[in-house]
C-alpha positions as CSV (number, residue, x, y, z in Angstrom):
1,X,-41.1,23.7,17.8
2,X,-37.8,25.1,18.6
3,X,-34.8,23.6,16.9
4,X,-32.3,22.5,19.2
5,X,-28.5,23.2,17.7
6,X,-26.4,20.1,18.4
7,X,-22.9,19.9,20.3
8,X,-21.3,19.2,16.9
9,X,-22.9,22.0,14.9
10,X,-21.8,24.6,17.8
11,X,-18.3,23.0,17.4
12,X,-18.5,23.7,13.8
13,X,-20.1,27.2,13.4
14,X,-18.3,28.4,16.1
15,X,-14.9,27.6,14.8
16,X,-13.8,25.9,17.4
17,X,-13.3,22.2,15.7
18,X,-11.2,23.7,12.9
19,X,-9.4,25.1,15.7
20,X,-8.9,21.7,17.3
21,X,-7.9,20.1,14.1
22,X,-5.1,22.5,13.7
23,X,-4.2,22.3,16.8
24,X,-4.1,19.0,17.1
25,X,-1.9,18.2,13.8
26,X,0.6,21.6,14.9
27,X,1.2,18.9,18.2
28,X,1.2,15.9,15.1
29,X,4.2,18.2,13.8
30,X,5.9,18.5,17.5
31,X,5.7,14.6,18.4
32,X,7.8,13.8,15.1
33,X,10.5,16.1,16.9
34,X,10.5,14.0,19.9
35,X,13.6,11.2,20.5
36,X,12.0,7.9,19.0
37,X,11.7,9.6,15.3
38,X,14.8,10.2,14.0
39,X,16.8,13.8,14.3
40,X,19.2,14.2,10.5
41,X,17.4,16.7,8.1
42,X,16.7,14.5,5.4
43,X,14.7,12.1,7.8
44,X,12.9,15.3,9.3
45,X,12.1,16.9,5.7
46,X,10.6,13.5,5.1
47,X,8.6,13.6,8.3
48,X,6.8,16.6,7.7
49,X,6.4,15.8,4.4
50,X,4.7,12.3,5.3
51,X,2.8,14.2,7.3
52,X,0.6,16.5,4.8
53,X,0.8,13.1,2.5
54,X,-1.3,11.5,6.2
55,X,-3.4,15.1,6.2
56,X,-4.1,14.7,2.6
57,X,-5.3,11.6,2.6
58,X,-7.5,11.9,5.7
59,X,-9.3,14.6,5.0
60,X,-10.4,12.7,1.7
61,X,-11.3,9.8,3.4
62,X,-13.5,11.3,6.0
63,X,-14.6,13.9,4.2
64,X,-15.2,13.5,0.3
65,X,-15.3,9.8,0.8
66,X,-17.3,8.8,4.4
67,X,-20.6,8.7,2.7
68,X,-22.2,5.2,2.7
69,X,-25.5,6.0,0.8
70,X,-23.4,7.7,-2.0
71,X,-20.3,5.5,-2.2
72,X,-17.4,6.3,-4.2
73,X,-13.8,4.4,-4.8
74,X,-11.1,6.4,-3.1
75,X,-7.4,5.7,-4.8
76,X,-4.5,5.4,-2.0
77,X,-1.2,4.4,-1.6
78,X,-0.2,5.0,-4.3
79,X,2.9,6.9,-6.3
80,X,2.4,10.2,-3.3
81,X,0.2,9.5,-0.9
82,X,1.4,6.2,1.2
83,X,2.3,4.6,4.7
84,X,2.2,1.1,5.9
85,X,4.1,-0.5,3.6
86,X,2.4,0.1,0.0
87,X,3.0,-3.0,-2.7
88,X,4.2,-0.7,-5.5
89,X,2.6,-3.2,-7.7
90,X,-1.2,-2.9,-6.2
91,X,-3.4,0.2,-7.5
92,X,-5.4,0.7,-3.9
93,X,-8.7,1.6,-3.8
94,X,-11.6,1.7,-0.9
95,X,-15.2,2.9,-0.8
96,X,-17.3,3.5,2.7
97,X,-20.2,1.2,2.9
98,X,-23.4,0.6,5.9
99,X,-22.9,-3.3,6.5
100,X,-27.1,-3.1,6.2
101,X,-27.2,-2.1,2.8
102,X,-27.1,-4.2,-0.7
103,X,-24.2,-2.5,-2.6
104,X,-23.2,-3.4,-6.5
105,X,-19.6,-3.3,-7.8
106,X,-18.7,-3.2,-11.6
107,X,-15.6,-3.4,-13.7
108,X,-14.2,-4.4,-17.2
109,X,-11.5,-7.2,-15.9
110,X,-10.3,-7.5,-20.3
111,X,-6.6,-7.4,-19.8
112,X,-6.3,-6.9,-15.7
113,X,-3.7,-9.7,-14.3
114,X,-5.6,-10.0,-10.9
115,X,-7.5,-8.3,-7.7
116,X,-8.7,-9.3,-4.2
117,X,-11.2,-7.7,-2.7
118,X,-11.8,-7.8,0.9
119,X,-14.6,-6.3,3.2
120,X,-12.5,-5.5,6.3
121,X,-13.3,-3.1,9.6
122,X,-10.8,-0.6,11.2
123,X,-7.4,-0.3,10.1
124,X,-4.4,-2.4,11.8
125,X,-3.0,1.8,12.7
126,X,-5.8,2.2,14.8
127,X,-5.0,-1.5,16.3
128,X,-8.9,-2.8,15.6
129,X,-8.6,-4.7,12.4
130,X,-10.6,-7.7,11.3
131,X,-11.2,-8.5,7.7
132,X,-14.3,-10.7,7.3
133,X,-14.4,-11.7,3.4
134,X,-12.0,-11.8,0.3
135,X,-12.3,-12.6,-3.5
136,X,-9.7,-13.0,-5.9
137,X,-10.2,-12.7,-9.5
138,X,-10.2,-16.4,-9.7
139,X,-13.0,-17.0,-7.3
140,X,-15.6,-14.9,-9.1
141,X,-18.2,-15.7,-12.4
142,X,-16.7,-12.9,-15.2
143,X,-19.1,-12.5,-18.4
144,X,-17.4,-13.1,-21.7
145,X,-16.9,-9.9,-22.4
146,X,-14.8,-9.2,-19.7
147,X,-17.4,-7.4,-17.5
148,X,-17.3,-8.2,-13.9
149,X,-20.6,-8.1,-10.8
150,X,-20.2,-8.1,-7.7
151,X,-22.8,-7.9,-5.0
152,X,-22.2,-6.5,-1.3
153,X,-25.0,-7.3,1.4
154,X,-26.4,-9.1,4.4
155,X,-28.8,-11.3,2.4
156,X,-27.0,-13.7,0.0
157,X,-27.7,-13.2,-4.0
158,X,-27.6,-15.5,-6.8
159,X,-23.9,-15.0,-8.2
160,X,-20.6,-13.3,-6.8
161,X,-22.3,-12.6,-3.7
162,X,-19.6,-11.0,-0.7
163,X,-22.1,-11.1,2.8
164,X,-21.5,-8.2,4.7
165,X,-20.8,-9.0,8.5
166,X,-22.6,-6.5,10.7
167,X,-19.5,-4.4,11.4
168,X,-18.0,-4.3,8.2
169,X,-17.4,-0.4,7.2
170,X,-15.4,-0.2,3.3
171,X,-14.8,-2.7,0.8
172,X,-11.1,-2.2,-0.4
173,X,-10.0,-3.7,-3.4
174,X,-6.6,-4.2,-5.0
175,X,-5.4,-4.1,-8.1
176,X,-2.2,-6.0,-9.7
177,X,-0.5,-4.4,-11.7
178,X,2.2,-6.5,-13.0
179,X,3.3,-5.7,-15.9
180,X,3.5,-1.6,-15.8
181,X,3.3,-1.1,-19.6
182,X,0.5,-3.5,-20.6
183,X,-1.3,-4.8,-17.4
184,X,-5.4,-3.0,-17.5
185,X,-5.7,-0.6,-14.5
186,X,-9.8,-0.3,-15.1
187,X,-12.2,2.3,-13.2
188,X,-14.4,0.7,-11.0
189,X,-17.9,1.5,-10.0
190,X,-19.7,1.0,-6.8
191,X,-23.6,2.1,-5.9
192,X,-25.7,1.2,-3.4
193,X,-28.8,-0.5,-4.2
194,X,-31.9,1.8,-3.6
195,X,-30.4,5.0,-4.0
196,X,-30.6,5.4,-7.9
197,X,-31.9,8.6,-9.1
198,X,-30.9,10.3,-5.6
199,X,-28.6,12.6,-4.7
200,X,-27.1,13.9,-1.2
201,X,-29.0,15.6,1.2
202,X,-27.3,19.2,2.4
203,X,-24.0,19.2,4.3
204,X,-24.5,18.7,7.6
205,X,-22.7,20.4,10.7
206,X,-22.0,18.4,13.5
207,X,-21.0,15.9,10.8
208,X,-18.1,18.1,9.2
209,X,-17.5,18.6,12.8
210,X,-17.3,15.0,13.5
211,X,-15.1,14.1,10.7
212,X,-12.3,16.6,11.2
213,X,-12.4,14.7,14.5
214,X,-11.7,11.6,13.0
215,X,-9.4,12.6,10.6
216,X,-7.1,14.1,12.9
217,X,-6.7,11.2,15.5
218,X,-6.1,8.9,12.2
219,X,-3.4,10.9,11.4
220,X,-2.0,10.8,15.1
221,X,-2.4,7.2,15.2
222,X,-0.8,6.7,11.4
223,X,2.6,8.8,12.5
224,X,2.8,6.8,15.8
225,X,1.9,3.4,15.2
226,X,4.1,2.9,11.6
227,X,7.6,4.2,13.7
228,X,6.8,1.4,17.0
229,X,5.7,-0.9,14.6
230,X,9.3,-0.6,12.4
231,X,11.1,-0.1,15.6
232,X,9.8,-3.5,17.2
233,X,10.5,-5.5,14.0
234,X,14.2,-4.1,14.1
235,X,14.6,-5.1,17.1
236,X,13.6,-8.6,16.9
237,X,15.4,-9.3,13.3
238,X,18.3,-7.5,13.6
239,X,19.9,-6.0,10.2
240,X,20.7,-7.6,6.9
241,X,18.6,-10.7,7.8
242,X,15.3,-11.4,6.4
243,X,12.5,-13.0,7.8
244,X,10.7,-16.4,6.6
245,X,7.9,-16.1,4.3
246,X,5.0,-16.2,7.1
247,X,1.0,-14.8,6.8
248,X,0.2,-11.4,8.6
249,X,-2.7,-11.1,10.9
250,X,-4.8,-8.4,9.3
251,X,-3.4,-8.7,5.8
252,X,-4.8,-11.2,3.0
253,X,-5.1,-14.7,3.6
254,X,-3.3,-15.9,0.6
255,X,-0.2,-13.6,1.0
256,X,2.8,-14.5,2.8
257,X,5.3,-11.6,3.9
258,X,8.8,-11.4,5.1
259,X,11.2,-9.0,5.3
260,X,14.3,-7.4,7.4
261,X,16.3,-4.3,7.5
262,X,19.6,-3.3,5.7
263,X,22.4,-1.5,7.1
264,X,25.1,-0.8,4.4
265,X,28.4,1.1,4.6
266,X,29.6,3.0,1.3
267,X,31.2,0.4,-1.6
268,X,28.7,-2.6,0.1
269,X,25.4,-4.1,-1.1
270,X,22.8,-6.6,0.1
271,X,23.1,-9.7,-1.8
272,X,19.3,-11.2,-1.7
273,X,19.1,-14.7,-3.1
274,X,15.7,-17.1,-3.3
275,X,14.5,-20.2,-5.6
276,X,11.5,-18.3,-7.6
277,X,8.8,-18.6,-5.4
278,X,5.7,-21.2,-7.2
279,X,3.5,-18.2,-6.8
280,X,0.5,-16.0,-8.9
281,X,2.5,-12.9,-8.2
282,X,6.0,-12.3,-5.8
283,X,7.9,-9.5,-5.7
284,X,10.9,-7.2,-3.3
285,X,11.1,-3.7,-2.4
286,X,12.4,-1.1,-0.1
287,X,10.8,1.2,2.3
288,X,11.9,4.3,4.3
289,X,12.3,4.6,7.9
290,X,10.5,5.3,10.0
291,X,8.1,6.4,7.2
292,X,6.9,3.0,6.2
293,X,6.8,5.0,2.5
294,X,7.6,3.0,-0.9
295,X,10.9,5.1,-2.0
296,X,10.4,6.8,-5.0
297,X,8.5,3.7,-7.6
298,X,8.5,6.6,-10.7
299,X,11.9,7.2,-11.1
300,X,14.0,4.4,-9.0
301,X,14.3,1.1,-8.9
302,X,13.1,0.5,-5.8
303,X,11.1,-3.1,-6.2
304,X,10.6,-5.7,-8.8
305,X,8.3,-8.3,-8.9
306,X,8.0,-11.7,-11.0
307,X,7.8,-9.8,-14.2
308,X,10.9,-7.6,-14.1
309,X,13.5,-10.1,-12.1
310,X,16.0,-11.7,-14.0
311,X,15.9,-15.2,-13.0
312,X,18.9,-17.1,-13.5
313,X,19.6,-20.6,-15.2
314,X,19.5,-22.5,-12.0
315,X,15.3,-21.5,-11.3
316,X,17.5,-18.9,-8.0
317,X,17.0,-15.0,-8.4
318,X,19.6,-13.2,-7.3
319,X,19.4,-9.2,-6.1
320,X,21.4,-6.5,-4.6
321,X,20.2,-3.8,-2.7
322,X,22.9,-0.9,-2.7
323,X,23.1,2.7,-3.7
324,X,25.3,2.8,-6.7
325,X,24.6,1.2,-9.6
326,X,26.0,-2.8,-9.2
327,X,25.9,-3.3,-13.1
328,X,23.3,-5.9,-12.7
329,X,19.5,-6.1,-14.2
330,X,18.2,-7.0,-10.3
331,X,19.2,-3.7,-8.5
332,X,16.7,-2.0,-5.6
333,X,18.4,1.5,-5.2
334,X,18.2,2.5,-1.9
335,X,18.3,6.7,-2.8
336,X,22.0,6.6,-1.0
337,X,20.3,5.7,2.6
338,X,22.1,3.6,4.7
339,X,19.7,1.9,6.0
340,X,16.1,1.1,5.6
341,X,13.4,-1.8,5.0
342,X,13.7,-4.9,2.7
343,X,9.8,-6.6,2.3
344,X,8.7,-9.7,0.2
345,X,5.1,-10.8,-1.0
346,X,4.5,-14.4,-2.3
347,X,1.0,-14.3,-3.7
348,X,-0.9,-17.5,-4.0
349,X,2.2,-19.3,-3.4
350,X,1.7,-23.3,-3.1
351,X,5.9,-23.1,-2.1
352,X,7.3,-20.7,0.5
353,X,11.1,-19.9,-0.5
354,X,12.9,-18.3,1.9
355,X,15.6,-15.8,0.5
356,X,19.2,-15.7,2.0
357,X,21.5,-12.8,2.2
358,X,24.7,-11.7,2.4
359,X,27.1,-8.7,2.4
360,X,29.8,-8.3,-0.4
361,X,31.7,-5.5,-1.3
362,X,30.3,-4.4,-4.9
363,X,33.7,-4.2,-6.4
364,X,33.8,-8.1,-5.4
365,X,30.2,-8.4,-6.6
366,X,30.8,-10.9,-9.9
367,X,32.7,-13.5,-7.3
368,X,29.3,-14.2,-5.9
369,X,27.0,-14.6,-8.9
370,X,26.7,-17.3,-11.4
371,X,28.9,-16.9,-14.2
372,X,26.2,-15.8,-17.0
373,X,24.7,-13.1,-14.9
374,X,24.1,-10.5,-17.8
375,X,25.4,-7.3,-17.7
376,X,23.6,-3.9,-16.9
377,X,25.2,-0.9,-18.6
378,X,23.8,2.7,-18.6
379,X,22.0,2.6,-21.8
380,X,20.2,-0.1,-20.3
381,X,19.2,1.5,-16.7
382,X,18.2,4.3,-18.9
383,X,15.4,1.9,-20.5
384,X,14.7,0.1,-18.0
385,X,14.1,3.5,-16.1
386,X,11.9,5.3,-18.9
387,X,9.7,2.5,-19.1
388,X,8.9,2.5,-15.5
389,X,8.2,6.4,-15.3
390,X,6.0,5.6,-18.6
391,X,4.2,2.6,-16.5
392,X,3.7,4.8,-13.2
393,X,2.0,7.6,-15.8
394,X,-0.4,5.4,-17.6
395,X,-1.1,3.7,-14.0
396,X,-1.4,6.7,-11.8
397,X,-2.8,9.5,-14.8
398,X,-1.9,12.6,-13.2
């Protein structure tokens, strides 16, 4: 019998989805030009560079990472490839997996502070996002010596059993990494029951076809959704007000986010200040516009969590965000941009503080803190700095 070649395998052979794909992210490239992105040359260099971080990312995805039968963890989000608003504190991963198949995950948890793992479909980019289970580190049975099970499928099993709703496509887990210098950042393992022993069949055609195809229009939802989402959340908050601690449809059930943009003239800074939220994990950070990027988390300043705040006599942390140096242990340097993205996380927070701010002129700055606020100096930036490019190397391992 004569073998029929498919609509997808003539796309492919003949060149002509490549040809799509470029064409398709050159018009990715052209849309950032247009008047709703913003037109100064750092914020355009940053644009085309967010977009081959988008291209990077989704051609691993769909096509190292889109097998079900063969699953593999896929790290993202992190220290170079990021959008939608990354916790510089969570080591991302996510693995494809067929909601009919039994699928077994496996770690060493000795030493790691905590994880959730979810089983969601979509992503909130392409506006269909539903997340159908999730498991903290608390919630699951860990063997004494440290080593962690846990079992994906429709059919329920005896221990750390996640069900897998019918259109459930990856498992994502996330990592918290708290402490940068000490905190375990382990490999994790996934395999899907059955499959032991096997390996891939040959690449297919129409299915290289079909994932450039889908890895294109993620990256052309990604650019466009992150810069109306930003843009619509200005406009509602207003600058240098922040919102109240509040859960986000889409994101974790035990999280609570807020946030608010800053708009800063030279000599000013943001004073944030908050009782210390009751929580498992909290922390603050900046993002770019209309980027939705983490600024740079290796060698900045840029957030600080529970771990690295100075909290002050009276149980109240107190932060500025500015771009000079304010001589105080809680800065977020903005990189000298004018504006941008303040965000919270309370974590398993049985509390929900809700941080004030104000602006003061940083030459004024010590009239508005508590009178033992310690001191800051170079020498101690310069530590404090060091150890965080030391704790992005050890997480990230490039």
């Amino acid at each position: 019998m004569e073998r029929r070649e498919t609509d997808g395998e003539r796309r492919l052979v003949s060149g002509e989805a490549w040809r799509e794909f470029c064409d398709r992210l050159k018009s990715v490239g052209e849309r950032i030009l247009e008047d709703d992105f913003p037109a100064d040359p750092s914020a355009r260099a940053e644009g085309f560079r967010h977009l081959t971080r988008l291209t990077t990312y989704a051609l691993q995805w769909h096509l190292e990472f889109h097998d079900a039968e063969f699953p593999t963890f896929h790290r993202y989000d992190d220290d170079v490839v990021k959008w939608g608003g990354p916790n510089t504190d969570n080591h991302y991963l996510r693995a494809k997996i067929d909601p009919r198949g039994t699928y077994r995950v496996r770690l060493d948890t000795t030493g790691l502070r905590d994880l959730i793992l979810s089983t969601p479909e979509g992503e909130m980019q392409l506006e269909h996002y539903r997340v159908f289970e999730e498991r903290s580190l608390g919630d699951l049975q860990i063997e004494p010596d440290g080593r962690l099970e846990v079992w994906l499928s429709p059919e329920e099993q005896p221990r750390n059993w996640v069900p897998l709703h019918p259109d459930v496509d990856h498992v994502l887990v996330r990592l918290y990494v708290t402490d940068w210098e000490n905190d375990a950042v382990p490999s994790i393992g996934i395999d899907r029951v059955g499959y032991e022993g096997k390996a891939p069949g040959a690449l297919e055609p129409s299915s290289v076809a079909q994932r450039l195809d889908q890895a294109i229009h993620w990256v052309e939802r990604t650019v466009v959704y992150w810069n109306r989402f930003l843009a619509m959340r200005r406009e509602r908050s207003g600058d240098n007000v922040l919102s109240p601690p509040t859960a986000v449809p889409g994101g974790a059930a035990d999280i609570l986010y807020g946030g608010g943009w800053y708009r800063l003239e030279p000599g000013e800074g943001l004073l944030i200040e908050c009782d210390r939220p009751e929580a498992r994990y909290w922390s603050i950070q900046l993002y770019s516009a209309p980027w939705f990027e983490s600024l740079d988390l290796v060698n900045r300043v840029c957030s600080l969590n529970g771990e690295q705040m100075q909290v002050d006599s009276d149980g109240r942390f107190r932060l500025v965000v500015a771009a000079t140096d304010p001589g105080i242990p809680n800065w977020l340097d903005t990189e000298g941009r004018a504006d941008g993205m303040v965000s919270y996380r309370w974590i398993g927070s049985s509390d929900a503080p809700e941080p004030t701010t104000r602006i003061v002129s940083l030459s004024e700055l010590r009239a508005h803190l508590p009178p033992d606020t310690p001191s800051f100096g170079p020498e101690e930036r310069r530590a404090q700095l060091e150890r965080r490019r030391a704790g992005a190397t050890r997480r990230f391992r490039r």
